[in-house]
VMD Tcl script that builds the backbone (N, CA, C; Angstrom):
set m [mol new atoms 273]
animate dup $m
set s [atomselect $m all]
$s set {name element resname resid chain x y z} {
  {N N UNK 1 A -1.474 5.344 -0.841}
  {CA C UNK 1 A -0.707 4.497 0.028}
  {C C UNK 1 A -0.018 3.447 -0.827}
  {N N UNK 2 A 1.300 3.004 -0.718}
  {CA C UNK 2 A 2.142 2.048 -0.996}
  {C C UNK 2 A 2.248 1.515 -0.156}
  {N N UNK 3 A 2.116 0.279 -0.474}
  {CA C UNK 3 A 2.149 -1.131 0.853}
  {C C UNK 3 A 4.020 -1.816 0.378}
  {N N UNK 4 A 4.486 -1.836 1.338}
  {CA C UNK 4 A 6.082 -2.858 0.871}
  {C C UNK 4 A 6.055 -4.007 2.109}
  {N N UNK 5 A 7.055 -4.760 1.199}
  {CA C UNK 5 A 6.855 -6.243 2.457}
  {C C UNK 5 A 5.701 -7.207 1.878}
  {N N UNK 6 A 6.372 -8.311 2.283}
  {CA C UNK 6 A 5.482 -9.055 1.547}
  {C C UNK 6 A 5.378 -10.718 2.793}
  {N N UNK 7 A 4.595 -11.054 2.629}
  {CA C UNK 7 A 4.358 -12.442 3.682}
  {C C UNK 7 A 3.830 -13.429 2.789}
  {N N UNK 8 A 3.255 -14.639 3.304}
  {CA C UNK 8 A 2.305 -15.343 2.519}
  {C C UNK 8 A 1.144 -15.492 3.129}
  {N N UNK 9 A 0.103 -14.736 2.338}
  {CA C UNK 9 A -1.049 -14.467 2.959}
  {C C UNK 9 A -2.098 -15.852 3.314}
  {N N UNK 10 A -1.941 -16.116 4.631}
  {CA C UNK 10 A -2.483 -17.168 5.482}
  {C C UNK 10 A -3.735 -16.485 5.970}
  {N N UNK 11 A -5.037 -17.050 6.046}
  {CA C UNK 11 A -6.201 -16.538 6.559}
  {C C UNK 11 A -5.615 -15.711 7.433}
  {N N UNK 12 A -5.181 -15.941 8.915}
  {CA C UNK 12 A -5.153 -14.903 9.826}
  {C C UNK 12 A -4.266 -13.387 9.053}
  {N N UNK 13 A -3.852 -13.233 8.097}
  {CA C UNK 13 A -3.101 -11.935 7.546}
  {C C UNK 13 A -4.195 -11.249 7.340}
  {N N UNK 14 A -4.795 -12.409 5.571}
  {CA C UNK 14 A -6.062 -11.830 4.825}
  {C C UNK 14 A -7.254 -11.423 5.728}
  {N N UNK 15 A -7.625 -12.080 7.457}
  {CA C UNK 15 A -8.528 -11.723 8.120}
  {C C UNK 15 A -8.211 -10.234 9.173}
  {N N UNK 16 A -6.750 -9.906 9.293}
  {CA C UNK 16 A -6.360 -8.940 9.305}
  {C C UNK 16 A -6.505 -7.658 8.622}
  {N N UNK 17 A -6.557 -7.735 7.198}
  {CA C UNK 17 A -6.466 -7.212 6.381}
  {C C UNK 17 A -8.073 -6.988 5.990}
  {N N UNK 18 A -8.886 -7.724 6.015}
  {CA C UNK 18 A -9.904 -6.954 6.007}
  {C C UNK 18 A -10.802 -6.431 7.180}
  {N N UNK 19 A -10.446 -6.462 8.379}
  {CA C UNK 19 A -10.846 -6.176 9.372}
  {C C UNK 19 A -10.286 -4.697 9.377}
  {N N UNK 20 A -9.362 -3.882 8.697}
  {CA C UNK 20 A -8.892 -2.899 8.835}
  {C C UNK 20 A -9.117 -2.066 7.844}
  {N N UNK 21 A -9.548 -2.959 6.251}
  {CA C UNK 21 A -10.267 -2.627 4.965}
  {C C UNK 21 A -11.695 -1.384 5.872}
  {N N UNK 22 A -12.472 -2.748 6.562}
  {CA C UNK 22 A -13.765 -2.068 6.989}
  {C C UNK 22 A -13.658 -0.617 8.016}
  {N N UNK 23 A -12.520 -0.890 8.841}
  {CA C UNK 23 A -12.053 0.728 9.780}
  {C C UNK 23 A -12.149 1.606 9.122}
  {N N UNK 24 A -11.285 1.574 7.874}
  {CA C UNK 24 A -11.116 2.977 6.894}
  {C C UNK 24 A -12.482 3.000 6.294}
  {N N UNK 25 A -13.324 1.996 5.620}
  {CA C UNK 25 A -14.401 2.183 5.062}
  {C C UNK 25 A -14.677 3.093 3.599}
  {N N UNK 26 A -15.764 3.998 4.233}
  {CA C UNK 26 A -15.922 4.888 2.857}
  {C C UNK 26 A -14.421 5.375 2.459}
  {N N UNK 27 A -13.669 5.871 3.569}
  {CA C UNK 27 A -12.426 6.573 3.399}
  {C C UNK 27 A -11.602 6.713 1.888}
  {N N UNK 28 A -11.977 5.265 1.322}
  {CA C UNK 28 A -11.175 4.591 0.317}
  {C C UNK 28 A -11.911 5.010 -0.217}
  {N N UNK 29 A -11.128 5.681 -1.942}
  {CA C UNK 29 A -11.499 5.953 -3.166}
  {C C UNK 29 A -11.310 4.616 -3.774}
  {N N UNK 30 A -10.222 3.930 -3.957}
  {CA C UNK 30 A -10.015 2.903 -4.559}
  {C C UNK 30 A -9.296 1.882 -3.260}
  {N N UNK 31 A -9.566 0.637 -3.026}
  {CA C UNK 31 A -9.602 -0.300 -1.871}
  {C C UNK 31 A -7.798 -0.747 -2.326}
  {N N UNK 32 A -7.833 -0.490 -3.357}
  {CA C UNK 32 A -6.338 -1.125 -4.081}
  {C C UNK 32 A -6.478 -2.873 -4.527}
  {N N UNK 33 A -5.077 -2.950 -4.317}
  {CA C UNK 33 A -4.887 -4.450 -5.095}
  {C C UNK 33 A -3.582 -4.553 -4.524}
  {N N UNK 34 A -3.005 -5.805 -4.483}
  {CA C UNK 34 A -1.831 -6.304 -3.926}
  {C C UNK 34 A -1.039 -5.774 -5.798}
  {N N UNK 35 A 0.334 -6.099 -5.697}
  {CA C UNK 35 A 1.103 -5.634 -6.789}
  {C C UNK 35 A 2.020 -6.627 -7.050}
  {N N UNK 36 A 2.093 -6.983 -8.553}
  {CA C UNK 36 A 2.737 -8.141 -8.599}
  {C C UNK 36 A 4.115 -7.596 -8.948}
  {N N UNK 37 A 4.728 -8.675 -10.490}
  {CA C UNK 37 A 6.207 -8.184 -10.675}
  {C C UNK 37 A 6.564 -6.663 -11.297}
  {N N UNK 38 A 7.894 -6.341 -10.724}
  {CA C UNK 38 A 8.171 -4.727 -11.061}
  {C C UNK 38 A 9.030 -4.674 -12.100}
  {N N UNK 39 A 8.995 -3.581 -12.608}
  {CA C UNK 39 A 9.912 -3.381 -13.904}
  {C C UNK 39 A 10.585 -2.222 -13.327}
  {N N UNK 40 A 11.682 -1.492 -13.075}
  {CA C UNK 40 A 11.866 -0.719 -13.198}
  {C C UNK 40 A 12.813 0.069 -14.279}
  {N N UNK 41 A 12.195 1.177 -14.775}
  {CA C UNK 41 A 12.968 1.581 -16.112}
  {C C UNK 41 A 13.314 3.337 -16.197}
  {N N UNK 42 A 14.602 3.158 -16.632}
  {CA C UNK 42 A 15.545 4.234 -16.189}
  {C C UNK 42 A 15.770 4.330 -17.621}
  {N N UNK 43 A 16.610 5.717 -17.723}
  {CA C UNK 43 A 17.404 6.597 -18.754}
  {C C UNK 43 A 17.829 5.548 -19.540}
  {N N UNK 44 A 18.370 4.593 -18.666}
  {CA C UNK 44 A 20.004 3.399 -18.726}
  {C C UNK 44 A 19.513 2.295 -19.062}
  {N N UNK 45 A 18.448 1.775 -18.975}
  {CA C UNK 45 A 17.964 0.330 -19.190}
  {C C UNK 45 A 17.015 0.397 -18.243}
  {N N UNK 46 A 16.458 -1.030 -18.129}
  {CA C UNK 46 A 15.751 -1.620 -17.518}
  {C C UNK 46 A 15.875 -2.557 -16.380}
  {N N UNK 47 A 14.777 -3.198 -15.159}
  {CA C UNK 47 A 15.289 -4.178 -14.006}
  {C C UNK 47 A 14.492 -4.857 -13.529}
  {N N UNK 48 A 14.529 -5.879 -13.459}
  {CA C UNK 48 A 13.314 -6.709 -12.426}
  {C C UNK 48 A 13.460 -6.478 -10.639}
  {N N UNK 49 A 12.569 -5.904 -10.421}
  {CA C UNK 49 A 12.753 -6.053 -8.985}
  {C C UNK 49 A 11.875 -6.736 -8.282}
  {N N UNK 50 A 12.026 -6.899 -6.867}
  {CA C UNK 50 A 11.531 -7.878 -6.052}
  {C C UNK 50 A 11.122 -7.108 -5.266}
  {N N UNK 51 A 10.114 -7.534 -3.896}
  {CA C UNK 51 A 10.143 -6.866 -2.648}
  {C C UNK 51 A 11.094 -6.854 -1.718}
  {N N UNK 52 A 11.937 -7.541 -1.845}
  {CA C UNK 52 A 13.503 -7.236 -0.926}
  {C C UNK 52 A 14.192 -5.972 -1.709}
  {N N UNK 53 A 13.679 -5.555 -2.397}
  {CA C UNK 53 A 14.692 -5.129 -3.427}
  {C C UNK 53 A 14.204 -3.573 -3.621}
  {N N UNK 54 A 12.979 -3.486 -2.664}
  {CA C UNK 54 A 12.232 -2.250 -2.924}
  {C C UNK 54 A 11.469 -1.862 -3.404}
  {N N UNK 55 A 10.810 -3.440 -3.859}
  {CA C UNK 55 A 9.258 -2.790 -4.910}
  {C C UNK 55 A 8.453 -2.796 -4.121}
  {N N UNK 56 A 7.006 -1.873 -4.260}
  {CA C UNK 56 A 6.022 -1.878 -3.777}
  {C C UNK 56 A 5.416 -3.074 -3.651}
  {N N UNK 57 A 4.639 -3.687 -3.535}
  {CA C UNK 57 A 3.873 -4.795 -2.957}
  {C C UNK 57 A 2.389 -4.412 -3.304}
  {N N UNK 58 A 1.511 -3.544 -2.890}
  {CA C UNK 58 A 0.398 -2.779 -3.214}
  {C C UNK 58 A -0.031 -1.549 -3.286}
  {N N UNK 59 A -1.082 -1.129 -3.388}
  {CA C UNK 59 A -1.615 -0.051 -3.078}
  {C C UNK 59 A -3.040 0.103 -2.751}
  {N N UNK 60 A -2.946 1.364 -2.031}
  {CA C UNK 60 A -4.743 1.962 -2.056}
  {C C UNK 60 A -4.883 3.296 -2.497}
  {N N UNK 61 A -5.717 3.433 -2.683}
  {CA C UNK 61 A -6.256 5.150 -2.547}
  {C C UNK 61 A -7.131 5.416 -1.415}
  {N N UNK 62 A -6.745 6.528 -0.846}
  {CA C UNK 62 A -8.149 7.240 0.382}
  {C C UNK 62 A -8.342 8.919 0.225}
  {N N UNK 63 A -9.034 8.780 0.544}
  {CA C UNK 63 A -9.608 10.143 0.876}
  {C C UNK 63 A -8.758 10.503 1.909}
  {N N UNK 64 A -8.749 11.918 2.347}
  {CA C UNK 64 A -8.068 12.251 4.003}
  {C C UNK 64 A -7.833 13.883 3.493}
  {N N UNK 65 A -8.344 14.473 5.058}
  {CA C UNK 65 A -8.212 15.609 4.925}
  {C C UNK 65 A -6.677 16.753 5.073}
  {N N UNK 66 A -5.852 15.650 5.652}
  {CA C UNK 66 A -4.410 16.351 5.615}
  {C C UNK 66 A -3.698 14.576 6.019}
  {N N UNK 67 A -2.179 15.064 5.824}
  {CA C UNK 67 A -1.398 13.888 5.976}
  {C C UNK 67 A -1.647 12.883 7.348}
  {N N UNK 68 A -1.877 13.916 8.126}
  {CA C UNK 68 A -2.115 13.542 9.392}
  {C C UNK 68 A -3.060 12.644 9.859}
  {N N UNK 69 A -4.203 13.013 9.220}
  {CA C UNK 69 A -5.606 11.962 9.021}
  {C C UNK 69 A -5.258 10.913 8.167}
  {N N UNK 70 A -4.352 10.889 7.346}
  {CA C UNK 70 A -3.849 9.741 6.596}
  {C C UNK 70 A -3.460 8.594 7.132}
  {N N UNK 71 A -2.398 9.319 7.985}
  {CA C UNK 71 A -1.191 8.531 9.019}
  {C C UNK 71 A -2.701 7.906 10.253}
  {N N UNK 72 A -3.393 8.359 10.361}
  {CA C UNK 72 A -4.089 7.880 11.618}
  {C C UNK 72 A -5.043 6.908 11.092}
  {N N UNK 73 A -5.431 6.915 9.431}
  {CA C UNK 73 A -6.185 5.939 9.151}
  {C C UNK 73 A -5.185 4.815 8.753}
  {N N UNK 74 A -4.209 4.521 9.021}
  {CA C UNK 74 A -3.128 3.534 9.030}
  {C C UNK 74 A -3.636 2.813 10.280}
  {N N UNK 75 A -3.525 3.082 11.355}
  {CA C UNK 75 A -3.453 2.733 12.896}
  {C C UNK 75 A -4.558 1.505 12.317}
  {N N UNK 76 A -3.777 0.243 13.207}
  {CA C UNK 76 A -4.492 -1.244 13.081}
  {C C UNK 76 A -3.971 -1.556 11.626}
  {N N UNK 77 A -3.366 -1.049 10.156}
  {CA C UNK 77 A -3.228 -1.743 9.524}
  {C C UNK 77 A -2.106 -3.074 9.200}
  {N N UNK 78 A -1.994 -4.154 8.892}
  {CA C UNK 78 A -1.488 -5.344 9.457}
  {C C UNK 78 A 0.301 -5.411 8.450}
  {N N UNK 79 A 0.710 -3.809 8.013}
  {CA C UNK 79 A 1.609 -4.208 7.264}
  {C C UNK 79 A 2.889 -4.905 7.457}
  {N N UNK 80 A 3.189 -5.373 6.212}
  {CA C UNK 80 A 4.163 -5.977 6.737}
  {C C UNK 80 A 5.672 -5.479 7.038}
  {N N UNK 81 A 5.852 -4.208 6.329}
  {CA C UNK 81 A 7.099 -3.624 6.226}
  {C C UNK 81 A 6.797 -2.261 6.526}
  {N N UNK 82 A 6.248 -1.391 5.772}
  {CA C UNK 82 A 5.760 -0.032 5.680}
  {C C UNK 82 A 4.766 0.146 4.635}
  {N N UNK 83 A 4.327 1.590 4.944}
  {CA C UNK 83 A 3.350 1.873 3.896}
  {C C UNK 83 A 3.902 3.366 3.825}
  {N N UNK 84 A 3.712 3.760 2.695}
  {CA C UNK 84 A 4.556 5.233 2.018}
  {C C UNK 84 A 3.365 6.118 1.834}
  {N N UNK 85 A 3.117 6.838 2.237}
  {CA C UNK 85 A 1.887 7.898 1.915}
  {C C UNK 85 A 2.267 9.022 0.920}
  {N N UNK 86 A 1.570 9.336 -0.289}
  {CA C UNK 86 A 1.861 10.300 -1.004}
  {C C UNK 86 A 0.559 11.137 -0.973}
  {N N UNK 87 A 0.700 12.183 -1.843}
  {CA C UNK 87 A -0.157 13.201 -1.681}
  {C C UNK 87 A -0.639 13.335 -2.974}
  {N N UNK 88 A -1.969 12.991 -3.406}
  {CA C UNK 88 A -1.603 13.768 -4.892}
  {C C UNK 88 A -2.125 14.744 -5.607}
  {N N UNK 89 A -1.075 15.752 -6.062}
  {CA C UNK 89 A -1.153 17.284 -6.256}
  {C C UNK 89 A -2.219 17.799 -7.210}
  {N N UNK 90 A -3.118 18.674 -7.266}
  {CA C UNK 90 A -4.050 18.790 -8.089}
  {C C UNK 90 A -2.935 19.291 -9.490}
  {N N UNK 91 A -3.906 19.105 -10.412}
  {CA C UNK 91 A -2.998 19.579 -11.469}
  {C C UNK 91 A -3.978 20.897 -12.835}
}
mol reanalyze $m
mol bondsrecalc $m
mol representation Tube
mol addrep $m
């Protein structure tokens, strides 16, 4: 999961935010971390980006048995913009 959007986290967010931590529970491989400044770097150079600008904000890891169970362990989470679900491919 990619978290985008960003607020200033006032108790009632952060008490949001873990009230929905505990829903998913074991679910989570890794609980994540909020995400600070972005670099983004291309062929062409380099860029600072922002969260207006399209950077991620955080992430988590979960467990889930198809996308679908993914999308449903979202339900109640307090984001602020979106969250991007990826998949990731065995290799």
């Amino acid at each position: 999961m990619l978290y985008y959007g960003y607020a200033e986290p006032t108790p009632e967010v952060m008490d949001a935010w873990q009230r929905w931590f505990a829903t998913v529970g074991d679910r989570f491989v890794d609980s994540g971390n909020p995400l600070g400044n972005c670099l983004e770097v291309t062929k062409t150079g380099s860029r600072e980006m922002s969260p207006d600008q399209g950077a991620a904000t955080g992430y988590s890891i979960i467990s889930a048995e198809s996308r679908e169970e993914a999308e449903r362990l979202l339900e109640g989470c307090p984001m602020i913009s979106s969250v991007r679900l990826y998949e990731a491919m065995a290799m």
